[in-house]
MARLO-73760 format. One line per 3 residues: number of its first residue (from 1); their letters; for each residue z, y, x of N, C-alpha, C. Coordinates in steps of 0.02 Angstrom, whole numbers, plus 50000, padded with zeros to 5 digits. Atoms other than C-alpha are relative to their C-alpha. Layout:
// residues N
NUM	A	Z/Y/X/Z/Y/X/Z/Y/X; ...
//
This chain:
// residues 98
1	XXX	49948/49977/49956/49680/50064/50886/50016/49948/50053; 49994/50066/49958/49701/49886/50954/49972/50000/50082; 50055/49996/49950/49555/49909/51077/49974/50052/50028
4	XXX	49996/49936/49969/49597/50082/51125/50066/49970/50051; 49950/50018/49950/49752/50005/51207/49963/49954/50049; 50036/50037/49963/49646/49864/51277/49979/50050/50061
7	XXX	50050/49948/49942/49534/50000/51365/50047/50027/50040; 49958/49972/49934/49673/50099/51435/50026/49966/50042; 49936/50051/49967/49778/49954/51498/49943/49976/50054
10	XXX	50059/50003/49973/49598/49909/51581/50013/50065/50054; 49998/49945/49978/49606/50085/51651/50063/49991/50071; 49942/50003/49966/49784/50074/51704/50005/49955/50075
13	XXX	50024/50036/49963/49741/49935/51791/49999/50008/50064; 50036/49999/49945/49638/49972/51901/50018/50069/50024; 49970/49943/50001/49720/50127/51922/50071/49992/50047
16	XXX	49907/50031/49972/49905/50033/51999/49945/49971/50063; 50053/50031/49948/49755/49962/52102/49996/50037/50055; 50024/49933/49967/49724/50128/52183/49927/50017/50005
19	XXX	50080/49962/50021/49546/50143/52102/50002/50076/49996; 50028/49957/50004/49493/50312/52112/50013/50025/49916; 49983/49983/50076/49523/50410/51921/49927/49992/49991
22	XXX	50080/50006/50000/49332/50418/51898/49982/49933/50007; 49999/50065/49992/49312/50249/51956/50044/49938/49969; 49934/50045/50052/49462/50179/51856/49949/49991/49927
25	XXX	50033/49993/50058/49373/50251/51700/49964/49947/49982; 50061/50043/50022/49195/50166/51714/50019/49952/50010; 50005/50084/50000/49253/50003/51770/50041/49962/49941
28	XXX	49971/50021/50058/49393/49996/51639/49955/49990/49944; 50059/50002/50073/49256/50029/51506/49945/49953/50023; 50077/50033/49974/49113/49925/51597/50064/49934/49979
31	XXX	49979/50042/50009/49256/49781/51590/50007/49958/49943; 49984/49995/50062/49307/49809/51422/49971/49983/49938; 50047/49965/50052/49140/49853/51330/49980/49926/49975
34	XXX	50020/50072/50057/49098/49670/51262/50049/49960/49959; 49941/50028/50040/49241/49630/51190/50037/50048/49955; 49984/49954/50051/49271/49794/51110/49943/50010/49933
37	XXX	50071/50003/50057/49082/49804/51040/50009/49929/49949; 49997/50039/50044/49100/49632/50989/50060/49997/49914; 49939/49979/50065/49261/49676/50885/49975/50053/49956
40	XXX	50024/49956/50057/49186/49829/50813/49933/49973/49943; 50049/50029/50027/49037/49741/50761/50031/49959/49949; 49995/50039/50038/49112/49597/50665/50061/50039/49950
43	XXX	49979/49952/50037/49241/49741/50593/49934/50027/49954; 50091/49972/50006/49061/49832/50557/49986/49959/49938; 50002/50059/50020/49011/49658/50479/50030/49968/49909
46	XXX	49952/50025/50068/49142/49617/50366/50034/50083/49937; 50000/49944/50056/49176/49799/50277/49922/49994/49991; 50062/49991/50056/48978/49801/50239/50019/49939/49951
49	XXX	50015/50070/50071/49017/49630/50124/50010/50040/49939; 49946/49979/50029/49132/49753/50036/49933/50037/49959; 50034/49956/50037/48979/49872/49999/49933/49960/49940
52	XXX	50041/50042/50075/48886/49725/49892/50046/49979/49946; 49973/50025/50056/49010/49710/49762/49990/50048/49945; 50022/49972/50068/49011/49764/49589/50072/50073/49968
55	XXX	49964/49957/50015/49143/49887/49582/49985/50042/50048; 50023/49969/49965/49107/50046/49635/50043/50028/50058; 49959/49992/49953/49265/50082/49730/50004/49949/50065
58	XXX	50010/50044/49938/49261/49941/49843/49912/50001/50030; 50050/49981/49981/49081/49983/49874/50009/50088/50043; 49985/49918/49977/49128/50178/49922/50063/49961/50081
61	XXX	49973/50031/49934/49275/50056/50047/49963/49998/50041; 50037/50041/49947/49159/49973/50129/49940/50040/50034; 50044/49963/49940/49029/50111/50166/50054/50038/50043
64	XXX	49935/49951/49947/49180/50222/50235/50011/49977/50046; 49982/50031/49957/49254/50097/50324/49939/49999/50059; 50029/50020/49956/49110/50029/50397/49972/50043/50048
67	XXX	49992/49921/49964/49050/50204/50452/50044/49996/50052; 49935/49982/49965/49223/50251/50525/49979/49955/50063; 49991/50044/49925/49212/50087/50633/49926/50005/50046
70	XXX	50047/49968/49954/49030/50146/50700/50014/50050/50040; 49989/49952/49972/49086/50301/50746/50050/49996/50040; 49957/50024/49939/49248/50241/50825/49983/49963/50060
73	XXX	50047/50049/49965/49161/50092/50910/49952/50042/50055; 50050/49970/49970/49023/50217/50981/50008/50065/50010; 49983/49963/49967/49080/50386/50995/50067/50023/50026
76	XXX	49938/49983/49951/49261/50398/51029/49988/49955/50051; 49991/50031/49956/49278/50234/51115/49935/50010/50050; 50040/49998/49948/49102/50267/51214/49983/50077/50056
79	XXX	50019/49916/49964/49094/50486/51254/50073/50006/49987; 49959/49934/50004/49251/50571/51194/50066/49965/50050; 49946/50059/49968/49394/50422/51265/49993/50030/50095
82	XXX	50013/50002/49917/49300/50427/51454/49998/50075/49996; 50016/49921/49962/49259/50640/51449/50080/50012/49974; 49922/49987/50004/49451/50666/51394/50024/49979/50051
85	XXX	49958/50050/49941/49509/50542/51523/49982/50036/50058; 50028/49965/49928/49396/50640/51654/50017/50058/50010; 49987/49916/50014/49431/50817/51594/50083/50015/50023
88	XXX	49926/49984/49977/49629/50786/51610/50003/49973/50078; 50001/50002/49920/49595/50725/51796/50059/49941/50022; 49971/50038/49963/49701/50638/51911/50083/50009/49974
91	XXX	49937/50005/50024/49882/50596/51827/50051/50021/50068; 49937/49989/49955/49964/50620/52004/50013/50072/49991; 49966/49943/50003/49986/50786/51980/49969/50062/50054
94	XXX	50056/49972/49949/49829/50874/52073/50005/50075/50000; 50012/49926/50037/49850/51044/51965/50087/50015/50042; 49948/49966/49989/49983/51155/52059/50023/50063/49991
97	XX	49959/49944/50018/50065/51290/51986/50023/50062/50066; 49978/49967/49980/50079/51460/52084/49989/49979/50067
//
């Protein structure tokens, strides 16, 4: 969740900037993306330790987890984050009613 705020605040950014919404997006994420991968990774990292132990519950943790943080790491934070962000459009208020 940490590095979902990161990204937006990235976003925002460049956004108070008067970047473009489209252009806010990719650069927020192009800014972002090594310091979020690197976090998911060593997240990634440290739940697999979990899946060499001898109890089978903390083994079932640690594949879940580590999972979860692939799939967060790579498809929210890389497709669904930016096509949501693009799909709701320009926050000023572009969509006019009637």
């Amino acid at each position: 969740m940490d590095y979902h705020v990161f990204l937006l605040s990235r976003i925002r950014e460049l956004r108070n900037r008067g970047v473009a919404t489209a252009s806010a997006i990719t650069g927020g994420i192009a800014s972002s993306a090594g310091v979020v991968t690197s976090a998911a990774v060593i997240m990634v990292a440290v739940f697999s330790i979990f899946a060499t132990l001898s109890v089978i519950a903390f083994k079932m943790f640690g594949v879940g987890m580590a999972a979860a943080m692939l799939i967060d790491g790579t498809v929210v934070r890389g497709m669904l984050l930016p096509a949501a962000m693009a799909l709701l459009g320009d926050p000023t208020g572009t969509c006019r009613a009637g």
